[in-house]
C-alpha positions as CSV (number, residue, x, y, z in Angstrom):
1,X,16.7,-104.8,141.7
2,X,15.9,-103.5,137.9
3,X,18.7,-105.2,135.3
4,X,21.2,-102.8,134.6
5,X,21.5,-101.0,131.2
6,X,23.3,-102.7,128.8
7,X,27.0,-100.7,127.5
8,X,29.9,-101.5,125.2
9,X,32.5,-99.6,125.4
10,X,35.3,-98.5,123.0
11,X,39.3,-96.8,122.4
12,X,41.4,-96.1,119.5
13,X,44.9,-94.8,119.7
14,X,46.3,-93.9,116.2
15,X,50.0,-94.2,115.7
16,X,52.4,-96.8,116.4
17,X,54.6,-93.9,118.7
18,X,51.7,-94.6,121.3
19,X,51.2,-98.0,123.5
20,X,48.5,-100.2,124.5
21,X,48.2,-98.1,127.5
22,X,46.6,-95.6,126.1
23,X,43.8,-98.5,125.3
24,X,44.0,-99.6,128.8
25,X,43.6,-96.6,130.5
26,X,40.5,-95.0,128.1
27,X,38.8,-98.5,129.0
28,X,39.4,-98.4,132.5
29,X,37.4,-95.0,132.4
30,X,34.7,-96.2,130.3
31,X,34.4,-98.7,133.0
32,X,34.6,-96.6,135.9
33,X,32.1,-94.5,133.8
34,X,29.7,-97.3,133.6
35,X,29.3,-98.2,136.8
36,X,28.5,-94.9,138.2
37,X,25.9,-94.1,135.4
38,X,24.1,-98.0,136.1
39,X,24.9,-99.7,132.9
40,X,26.4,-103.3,132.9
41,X,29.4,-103.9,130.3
42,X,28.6,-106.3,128.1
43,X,31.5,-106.0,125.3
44,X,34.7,-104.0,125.0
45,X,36.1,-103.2,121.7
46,X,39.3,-101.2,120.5
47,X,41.6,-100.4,117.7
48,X,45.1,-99.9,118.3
49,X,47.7,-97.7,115.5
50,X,44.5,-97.2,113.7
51,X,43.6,-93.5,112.1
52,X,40.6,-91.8,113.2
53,X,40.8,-89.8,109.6
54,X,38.5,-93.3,108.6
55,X,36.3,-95.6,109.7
56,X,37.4,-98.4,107.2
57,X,40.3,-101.0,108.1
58,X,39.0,-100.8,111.7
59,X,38.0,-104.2,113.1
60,X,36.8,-103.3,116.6
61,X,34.9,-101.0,115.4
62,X,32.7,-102.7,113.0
63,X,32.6,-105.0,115.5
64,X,31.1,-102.7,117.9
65,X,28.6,-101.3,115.3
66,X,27.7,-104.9,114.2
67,X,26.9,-105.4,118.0
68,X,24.7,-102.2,118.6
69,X,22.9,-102.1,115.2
70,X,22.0,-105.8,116.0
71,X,20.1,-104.9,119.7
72,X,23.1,-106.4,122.0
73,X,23.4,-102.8,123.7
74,X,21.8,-99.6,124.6
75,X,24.8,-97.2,124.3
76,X,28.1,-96.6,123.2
77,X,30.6,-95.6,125.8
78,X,33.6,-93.7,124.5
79,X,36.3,-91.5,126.5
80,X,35.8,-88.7,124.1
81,X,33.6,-88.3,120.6
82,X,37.0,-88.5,118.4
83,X,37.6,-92.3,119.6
84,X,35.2,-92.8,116.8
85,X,36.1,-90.5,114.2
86,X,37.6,-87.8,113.1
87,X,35.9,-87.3,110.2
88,X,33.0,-84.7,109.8
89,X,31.0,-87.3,107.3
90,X,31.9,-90.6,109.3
91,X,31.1,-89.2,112.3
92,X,27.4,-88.0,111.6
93,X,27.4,-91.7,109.4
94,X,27.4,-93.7,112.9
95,X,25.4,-91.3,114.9
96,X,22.5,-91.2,113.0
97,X,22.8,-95.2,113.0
98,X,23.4,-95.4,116.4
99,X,20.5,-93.1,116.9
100,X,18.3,-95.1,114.3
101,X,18.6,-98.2,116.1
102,X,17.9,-96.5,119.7
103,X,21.6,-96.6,121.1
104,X,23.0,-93.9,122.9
105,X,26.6,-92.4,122.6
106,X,28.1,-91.0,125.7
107,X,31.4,-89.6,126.6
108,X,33.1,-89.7,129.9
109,X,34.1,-85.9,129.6
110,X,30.8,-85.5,127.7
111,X,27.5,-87.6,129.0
112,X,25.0,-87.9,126.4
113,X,25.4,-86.5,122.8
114,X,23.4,-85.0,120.7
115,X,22.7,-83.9,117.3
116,X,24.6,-80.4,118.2
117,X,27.6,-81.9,119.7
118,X,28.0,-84.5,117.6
119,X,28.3,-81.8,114.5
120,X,30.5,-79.3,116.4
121,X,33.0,-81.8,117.8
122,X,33.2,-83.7,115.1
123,X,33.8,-80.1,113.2
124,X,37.2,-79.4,115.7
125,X,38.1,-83.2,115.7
126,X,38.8,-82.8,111.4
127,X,40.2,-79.7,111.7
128,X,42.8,-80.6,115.2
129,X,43.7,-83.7,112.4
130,X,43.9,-81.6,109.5
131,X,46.3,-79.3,111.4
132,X,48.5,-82.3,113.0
133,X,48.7,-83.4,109.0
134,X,50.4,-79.8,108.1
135,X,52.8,-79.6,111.7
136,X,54.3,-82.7,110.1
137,X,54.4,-81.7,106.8
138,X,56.2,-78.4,108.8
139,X,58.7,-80.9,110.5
140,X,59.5,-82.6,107.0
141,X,60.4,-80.0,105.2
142,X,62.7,-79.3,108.3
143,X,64.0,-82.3,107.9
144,X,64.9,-81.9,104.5
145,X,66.6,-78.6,105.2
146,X,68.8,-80.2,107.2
147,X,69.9,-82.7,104.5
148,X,67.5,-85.6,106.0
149,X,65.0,-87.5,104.2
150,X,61.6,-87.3,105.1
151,X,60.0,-90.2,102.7
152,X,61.1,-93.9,102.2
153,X,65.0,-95.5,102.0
154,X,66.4,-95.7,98.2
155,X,68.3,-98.2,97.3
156,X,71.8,-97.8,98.5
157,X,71.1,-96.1,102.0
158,X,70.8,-97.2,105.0
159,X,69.8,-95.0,108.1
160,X,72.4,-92.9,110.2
161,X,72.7,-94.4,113.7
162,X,74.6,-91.4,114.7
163,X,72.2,-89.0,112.9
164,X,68.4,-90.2,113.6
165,X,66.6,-88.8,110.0
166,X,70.2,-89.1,107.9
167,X,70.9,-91.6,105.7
168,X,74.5,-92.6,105.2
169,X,75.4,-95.2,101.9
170,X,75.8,-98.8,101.5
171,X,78.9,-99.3,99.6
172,X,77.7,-102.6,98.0
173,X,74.8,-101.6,96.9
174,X,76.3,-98.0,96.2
175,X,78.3,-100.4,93.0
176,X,75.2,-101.9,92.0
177,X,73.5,-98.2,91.6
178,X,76.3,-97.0,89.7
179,X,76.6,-100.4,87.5
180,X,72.9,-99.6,86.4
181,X,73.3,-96.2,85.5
182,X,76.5,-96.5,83.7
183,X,75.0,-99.6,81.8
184,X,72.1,-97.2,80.7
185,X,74.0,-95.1,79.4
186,X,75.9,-97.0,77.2
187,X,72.6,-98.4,75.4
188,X,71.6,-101.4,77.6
189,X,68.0,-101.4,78.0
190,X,66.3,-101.7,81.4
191,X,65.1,-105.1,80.7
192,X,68.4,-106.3,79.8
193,X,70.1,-104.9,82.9
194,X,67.4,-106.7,85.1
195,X,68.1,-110.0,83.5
196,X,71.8,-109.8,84.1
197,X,71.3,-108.9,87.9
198,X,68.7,-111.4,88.7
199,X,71.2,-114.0,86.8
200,X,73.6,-113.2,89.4
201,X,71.5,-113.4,92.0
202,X,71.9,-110.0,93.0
203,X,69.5,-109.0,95.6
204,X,66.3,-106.2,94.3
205,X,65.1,-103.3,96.6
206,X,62.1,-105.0,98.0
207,X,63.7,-108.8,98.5
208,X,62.1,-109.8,95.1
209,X,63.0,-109.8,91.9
210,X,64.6,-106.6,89.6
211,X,62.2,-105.2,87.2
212,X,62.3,-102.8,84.4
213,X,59.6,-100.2,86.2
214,X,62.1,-100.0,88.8
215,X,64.3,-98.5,87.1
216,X,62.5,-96.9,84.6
217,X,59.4,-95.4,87.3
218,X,57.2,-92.6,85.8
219,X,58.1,-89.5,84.7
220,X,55.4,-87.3,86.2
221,X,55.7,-88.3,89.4
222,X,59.7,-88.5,89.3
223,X,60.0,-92.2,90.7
224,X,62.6,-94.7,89.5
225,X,66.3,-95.5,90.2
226,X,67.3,-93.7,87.4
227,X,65.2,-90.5,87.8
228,X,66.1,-90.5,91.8
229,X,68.2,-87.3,91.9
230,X,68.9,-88.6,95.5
231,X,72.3,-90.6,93.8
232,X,74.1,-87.3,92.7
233,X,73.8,-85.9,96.1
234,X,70.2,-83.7,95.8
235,X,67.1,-84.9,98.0
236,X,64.1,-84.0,96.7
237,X,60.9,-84.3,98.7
238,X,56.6,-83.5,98.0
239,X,56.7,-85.3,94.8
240,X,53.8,-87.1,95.9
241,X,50.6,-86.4,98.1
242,X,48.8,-89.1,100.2
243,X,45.0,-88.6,100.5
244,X,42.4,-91.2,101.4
245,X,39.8,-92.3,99.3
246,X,36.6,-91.6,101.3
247,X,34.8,-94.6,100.2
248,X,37.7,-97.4,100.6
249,X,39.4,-95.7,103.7
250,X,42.9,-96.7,101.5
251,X,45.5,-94.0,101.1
252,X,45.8,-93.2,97.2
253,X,49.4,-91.4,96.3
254,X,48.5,-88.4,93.6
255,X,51.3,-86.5,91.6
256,X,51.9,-83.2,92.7
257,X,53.2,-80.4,90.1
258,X,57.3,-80.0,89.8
259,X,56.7,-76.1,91.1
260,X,56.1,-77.9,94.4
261,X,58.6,-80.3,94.8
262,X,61.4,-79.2,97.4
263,X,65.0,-79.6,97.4
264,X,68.2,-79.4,99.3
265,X,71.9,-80.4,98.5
266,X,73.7,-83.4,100.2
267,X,76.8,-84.0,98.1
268,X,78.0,-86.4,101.2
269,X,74.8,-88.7,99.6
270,X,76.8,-88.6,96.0
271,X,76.6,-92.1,94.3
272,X,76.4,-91.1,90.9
273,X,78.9,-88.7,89.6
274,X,76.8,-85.7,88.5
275,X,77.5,-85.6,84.5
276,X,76.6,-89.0,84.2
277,X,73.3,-88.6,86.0
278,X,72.5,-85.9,84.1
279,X,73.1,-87.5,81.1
280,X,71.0,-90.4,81.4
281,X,67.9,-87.9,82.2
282,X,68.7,-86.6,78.9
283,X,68.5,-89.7,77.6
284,X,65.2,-90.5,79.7
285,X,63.8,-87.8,78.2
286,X,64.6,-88.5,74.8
287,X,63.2,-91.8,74.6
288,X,60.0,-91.2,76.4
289,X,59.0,-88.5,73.9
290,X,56.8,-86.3,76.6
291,X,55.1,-83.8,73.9
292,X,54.1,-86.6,71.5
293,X,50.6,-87.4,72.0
294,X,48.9,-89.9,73.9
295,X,47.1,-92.6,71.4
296,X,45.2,-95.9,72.2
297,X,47.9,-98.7,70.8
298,X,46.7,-100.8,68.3
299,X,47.3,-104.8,68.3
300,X,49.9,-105.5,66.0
301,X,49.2,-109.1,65.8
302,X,45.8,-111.0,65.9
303,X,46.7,-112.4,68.7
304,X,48.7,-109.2,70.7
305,X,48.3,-109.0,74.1
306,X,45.7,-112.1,74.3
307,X,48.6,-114.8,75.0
308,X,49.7,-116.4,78.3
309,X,52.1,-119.0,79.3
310,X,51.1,-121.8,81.2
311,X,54.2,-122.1,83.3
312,X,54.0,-118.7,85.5
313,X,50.6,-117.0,83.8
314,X,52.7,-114.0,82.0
315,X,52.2,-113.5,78.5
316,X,54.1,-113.9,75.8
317,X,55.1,-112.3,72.7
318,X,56.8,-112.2,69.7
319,X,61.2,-112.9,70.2
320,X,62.8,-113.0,67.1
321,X,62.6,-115.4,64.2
322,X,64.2,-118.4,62.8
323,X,66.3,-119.1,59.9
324,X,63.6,-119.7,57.8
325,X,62.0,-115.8,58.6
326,X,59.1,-117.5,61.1
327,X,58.3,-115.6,64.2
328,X,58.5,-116.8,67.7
329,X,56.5,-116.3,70.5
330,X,58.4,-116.4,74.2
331,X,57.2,-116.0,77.5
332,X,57.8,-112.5,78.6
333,X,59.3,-113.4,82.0
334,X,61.5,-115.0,80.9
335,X,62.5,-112.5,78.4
336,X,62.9,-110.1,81.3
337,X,63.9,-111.5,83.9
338,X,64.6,-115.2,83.1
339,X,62.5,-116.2,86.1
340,X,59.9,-118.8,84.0
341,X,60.1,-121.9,85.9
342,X,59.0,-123.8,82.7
343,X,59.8,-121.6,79.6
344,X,58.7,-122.3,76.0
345,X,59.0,-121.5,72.3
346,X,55.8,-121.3,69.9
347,X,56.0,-120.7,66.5
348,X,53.3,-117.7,66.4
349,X,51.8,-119.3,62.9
350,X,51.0,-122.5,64.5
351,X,49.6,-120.9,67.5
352,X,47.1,-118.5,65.1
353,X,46.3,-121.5,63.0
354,X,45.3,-123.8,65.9
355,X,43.0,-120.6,67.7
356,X,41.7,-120.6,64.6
357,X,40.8,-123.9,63.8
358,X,38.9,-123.9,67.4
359,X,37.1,-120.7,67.1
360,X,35.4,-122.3,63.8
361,X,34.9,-125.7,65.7
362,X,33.3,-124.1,68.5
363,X,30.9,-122.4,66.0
364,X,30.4,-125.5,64.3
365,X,26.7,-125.4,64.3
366,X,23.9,-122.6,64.5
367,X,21.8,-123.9,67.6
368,X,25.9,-123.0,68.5
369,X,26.4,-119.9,67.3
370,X,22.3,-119.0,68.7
371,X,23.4,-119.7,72.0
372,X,26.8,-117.7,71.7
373,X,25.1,-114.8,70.5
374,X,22.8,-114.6,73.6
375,X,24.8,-114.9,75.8
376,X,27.4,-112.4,74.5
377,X,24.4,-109.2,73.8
378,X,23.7,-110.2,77.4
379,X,27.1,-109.9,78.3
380,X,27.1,-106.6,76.9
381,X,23.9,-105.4,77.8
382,X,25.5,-106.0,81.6
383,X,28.6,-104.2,80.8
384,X,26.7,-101.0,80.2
385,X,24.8,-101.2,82.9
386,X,28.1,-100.9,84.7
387,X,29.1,-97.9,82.4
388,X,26.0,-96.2,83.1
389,X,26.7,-96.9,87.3
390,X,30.0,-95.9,86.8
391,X,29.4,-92.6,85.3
392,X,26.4,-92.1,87.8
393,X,28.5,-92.2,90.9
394,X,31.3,-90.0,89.1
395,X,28.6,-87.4,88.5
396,X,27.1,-87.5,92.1
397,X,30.7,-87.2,93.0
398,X,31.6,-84.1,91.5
399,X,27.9,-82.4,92.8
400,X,28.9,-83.2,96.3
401,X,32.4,-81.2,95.5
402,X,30.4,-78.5,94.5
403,X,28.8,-78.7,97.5
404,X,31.9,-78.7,99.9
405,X,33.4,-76.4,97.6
406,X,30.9,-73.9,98.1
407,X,30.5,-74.6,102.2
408,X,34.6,-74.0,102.0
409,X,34.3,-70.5,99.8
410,X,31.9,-69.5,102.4
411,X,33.8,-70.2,105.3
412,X,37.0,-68.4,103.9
413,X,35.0,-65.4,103.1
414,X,33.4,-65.3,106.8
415,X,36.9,-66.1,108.2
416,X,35.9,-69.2,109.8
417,X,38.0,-72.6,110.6
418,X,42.0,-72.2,109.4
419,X,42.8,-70.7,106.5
420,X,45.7,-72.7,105.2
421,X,43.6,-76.3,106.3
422,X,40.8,-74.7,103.7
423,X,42.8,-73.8,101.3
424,X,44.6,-77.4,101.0
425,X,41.5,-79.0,101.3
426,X,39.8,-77.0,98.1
427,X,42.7,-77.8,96.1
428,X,42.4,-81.2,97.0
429,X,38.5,-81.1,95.6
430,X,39.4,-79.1,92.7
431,X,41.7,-81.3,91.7
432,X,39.6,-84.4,92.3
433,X,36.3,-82.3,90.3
434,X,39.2,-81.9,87.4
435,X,39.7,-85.7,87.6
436,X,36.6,-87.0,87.7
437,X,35.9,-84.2,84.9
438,X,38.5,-86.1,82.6
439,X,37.0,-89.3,83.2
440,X,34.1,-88.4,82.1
441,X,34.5,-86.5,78.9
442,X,36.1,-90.2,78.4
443,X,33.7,-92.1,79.0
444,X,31.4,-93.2,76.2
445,X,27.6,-91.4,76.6
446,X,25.2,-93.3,78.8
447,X,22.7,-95.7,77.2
448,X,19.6,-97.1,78.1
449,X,19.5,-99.1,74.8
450,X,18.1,-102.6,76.1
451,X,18.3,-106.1,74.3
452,X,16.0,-106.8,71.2
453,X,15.5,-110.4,70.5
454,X,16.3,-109.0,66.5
455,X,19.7,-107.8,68.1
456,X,20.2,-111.2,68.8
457,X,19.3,-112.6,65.4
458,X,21.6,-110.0,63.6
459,X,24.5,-110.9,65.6
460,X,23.8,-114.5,65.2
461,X,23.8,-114.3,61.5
462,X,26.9,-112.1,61.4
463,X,28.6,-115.6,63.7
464,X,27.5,-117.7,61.3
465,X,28.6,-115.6,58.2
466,X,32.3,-115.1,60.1
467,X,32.0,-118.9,61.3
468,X,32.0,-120.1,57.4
469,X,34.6,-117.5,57.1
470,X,37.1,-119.2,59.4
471,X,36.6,-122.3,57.5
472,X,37.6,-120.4,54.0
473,X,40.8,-120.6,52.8
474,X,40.9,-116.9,52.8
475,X,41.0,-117.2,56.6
476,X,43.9,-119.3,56.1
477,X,45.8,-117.2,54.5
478,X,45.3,-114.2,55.9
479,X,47.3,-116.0,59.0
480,X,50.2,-115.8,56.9
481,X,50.4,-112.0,56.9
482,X,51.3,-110.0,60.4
483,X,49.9,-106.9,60.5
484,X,46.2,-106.5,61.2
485,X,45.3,-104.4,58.4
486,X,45.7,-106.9,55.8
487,X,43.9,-109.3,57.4
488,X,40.1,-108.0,57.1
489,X,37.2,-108.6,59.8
490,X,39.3,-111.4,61.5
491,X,40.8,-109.7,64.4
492,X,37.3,-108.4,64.8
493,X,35.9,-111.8,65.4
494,X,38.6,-112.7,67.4
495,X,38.9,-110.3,69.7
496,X,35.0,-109.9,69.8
497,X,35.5,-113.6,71.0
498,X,38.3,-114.9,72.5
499,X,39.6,-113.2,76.4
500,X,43.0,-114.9,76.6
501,X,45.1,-118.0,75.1
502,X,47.2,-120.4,77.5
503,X,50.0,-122.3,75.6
504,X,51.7,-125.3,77.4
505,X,53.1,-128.7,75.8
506,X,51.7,-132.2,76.4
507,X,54.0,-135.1,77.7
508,X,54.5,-135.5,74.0
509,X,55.7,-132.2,73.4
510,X,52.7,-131.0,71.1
511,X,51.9,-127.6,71.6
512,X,48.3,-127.1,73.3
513,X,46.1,-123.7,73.3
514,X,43.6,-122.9,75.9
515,X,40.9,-120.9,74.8
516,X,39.6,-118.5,77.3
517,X,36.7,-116.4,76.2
518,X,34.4,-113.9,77.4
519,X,32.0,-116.3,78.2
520,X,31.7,-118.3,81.6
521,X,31.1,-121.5,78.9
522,X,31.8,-120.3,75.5
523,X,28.6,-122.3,74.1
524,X,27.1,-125.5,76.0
525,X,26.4,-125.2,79.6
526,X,28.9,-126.8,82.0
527,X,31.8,-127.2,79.0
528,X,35.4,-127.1,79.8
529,X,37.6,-123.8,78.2
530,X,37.9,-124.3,74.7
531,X,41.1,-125.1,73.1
532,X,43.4,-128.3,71.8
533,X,46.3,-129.6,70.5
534,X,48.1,-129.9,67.6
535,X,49.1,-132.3,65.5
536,X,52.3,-133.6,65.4
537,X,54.8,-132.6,67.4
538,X,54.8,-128.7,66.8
539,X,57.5,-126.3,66.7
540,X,59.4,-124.2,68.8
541,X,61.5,-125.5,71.9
């Protein structure tokens, strides 16, 4: 008797509202399948609560695709085509894979497919999904017609288990909520009102820790406690859309414009009395200045944004002064939330002084500063490379939208496929082409501009000039002065230099920097980061 053909199988339910048995039963007619066609089962695979909308995130199936593309079978067994996918793109993606490597696909209510029946179910598999996606977008905005939410719990609510969709209050958190926006709105600052509630051990949203974003959120998109029209008794749904990324398979959340956002009235959902919640968006609104425009901030500090405490690894910046007029630096969590299991005071002079005093020993000599310069043009040279990938793929990108773009145009004028699925989906691509559009006109101009060994002797020389700079006493004094431009080329250098700067304390309480640069070894091969300590034993607590 001839060996039997070799046949995995496969099944895929997508929601959690379905059960295992849906896997058991499409494998039990894969099976029974099998045997009457004369192939032998030689692996079963499934995915269960997985999306058919992507292939990514799905183990058993790239574990049945690592098994057929690596000669363990000769066909795919599936109940029907849409166990796969049910997406146009991924769908052709593993037949003509499948195909390459001489594995069949059948289907139990199908036999054999082919190129023709691939395309066409794979056409009504996306477009059965893309309708599912706008019944339940149907059903939510029922929902919220009826004074339900249709999104996640805020803080305060619990759900109704007399009314299945309704929230109903939490009366201890329901004080917390008003606490916050009564405390807003007598001039206490988000950060401020987060340290006092994690002091008191009060309990955050998510089980963590409070933060100032949560209150604060974003504007555009209308998230925050204090933006949540939800706490004086209005539910507001759409502010958001979910759409997946097709080349992660991860669901990315994009703003969707106010004229879309829906509404409806539930004063029984009232935390926050109305005047008050109104006038904290005024003062929301006030502070984060919408019409002024958008500019790149400037480092105020040589140091800005470069520092990091040892402790917990958040930075650290400037708190206040001493009596004598010298600033400190503190680490920011525990500035905002007071959650730094090791916190400590640096005066910011000392800190610049001893970063400093590194840089110049670390450029000590010129086979040194040779080797540095190298290795950083390299750097660079790799970096573009990246910028020049980067803007490559954006650009095939958008020619691929113009593509769909024009396939959807065509069908709409023909009458083809549903109207209100095509019209979603090409504003879905024109608002991605827009994107990717922006991002571009951002992005500096491509360059093909490759490393000259002269490039490297130029920067080299400019290292050595800035290294005998660093010892001047100009340098010096230029760290007594705060705002970058009075101090020359020195933030240059050190920013051109220098990726971040860990401050601890020794056992004797000296204050020791950690040079991190951009560098994987700032200048000999198999170094430690650069940094030390200083002298003495330093200031600050």
């Amino acid at each position: 008797m001839p060996d039997l053909r070799r046949a995995v199988i496969y099944a895929r339910y997508s929601t959690d509202l379905q059960t295992e048995k849906s896997i058991a039963d499409q494998l039990a007619d894969c099976r029974a399948f099998a045997k009457r066609e004369g192939f032998k089962v030689v692996g079963e695979y499934h995915d269960a609560a997985k999306s058919g909308a992507s292939i990514m995130g799905r183990e058993g199936l790239q574990d049945l695709l690592a098994a057929a593309y690596s000669g363990q079978c000769d066909a795919v067994i599936v109940e029907h085509q849409d166990r796969l996918s049910r997406d146009q793109e991924d769908t052709a993606h593993v037949y003509k894979r499948l195909k390459h490597h001489g594995v069949k696909l059948l289907e139990v209510h199908g036999g054999e497919a082919n190129t023709m029946t691939v395309g066409m179910k794979a056409i009504v598999a996306e477009m059965y999904r893309e309708d599912n996606i706008l019944k339940v977008r149907r059903g939510m905005k029922g929902l919220i017609g009826e004074g339900k939410t249709a999104g996640g719990r805020a803080y305060g609510y619990t759900p109704n288990p007399a009314n299945r969709g309704a929230p109903m209050i939490v009366p201890e958190q329901a004080e917390i909520v008003r606490r916050i926006f009564q405390a807003y709105h007598d001039g206490k600052s988000p950060k401020a009102i987060c340290r006092d509630l994690n002091a008191e051990g009060i309990d955050a949203p998510r089980g963590k820790l409070w933060a100032p974003s949560a209150l604060y959120g974003f504007a555009e998109r209308g998230t925050g406690m204090l933006r949540n029209p939800i706490y004086k008794g209005v539910i507001v749904w759409n502010k958001v859309r979910m759409v997946k990324d097709p080349d992660t398979g991860k669901r990315i959340s994009r703003p969707n414009p106010k004229s879309e956002w829906l509404s409806a009235n539930a004063p029984e959902l009232e935390i926050v009395p109305p005047d008050l919640f109104d006038a904290v968006q005024a003062q929301l609104a006030a502070r984060s200045n919408p019409g002024a425009p958008v500019r790149q901030r400037r480092p105020v500090r040589l140091l800005s944004g470069l520092l990091k405490c040892a402790a917990c690894g958040s930075g650290m910046s400037v708190a206040g002064v001493d009596k004598s007029g010298r600033p400190r630096l503190r680490c920011s969590a525990h500035t905002n939330s007071g959650t730094c299991p090791n916190p400590q005071t640096f005066y910011l002079g000392d800190v610049e002084t001893l970063v400093i005093d590194t840089l110049a020993d670390e450029l000590a000599t010129a086979e040194q500063v040779n080797r540095y310069a190298k290795a950083w043009l390299e750097g660079r040279h790799k970096e573009a490379a990246k910028d020049i990938a980067r803007r490559t793929k954006a650009e095939t990108r958008m020619k691929a939208i113009g593509k769909e773009l024009e396939r959807i145009t065509t069908m709409m004028i023909k009458g083809l496929g549903d109207e209100q699925a095509l019209d979603t989906a090409s504003k879905e691509l024109g608002a991605e082409r827009d994107r990717l559009k922006a991002e571009l006109d951002r992005e500096p101009p491509a360059s093909n501009i490759a490393i000259h060994p002269t490039a490297v002797a130029a920067f080299a020389k400019s290292l050595t000039t800035s290294r005998d700079y660093l010892h001047s006493a100009k340098a010096k004094r230029e760290l007594t002065l705060h705002n970058l431009h009075d101090r020359g080329d020195l933030h240059h250098l050190v920013r051109e230099v220098v990726a971040s700067v860990t401050l601890s304390r020794d056992e004797d309480g000296r204050m020791c920097a950690e040079v991190a640069t951009w560098l994987d070894h700032f200048t000999v091969e198999g170094r430690q980061p650069a940094g030390g300590c200083q002298s003495g034993s330093g200031g600050g607590t």
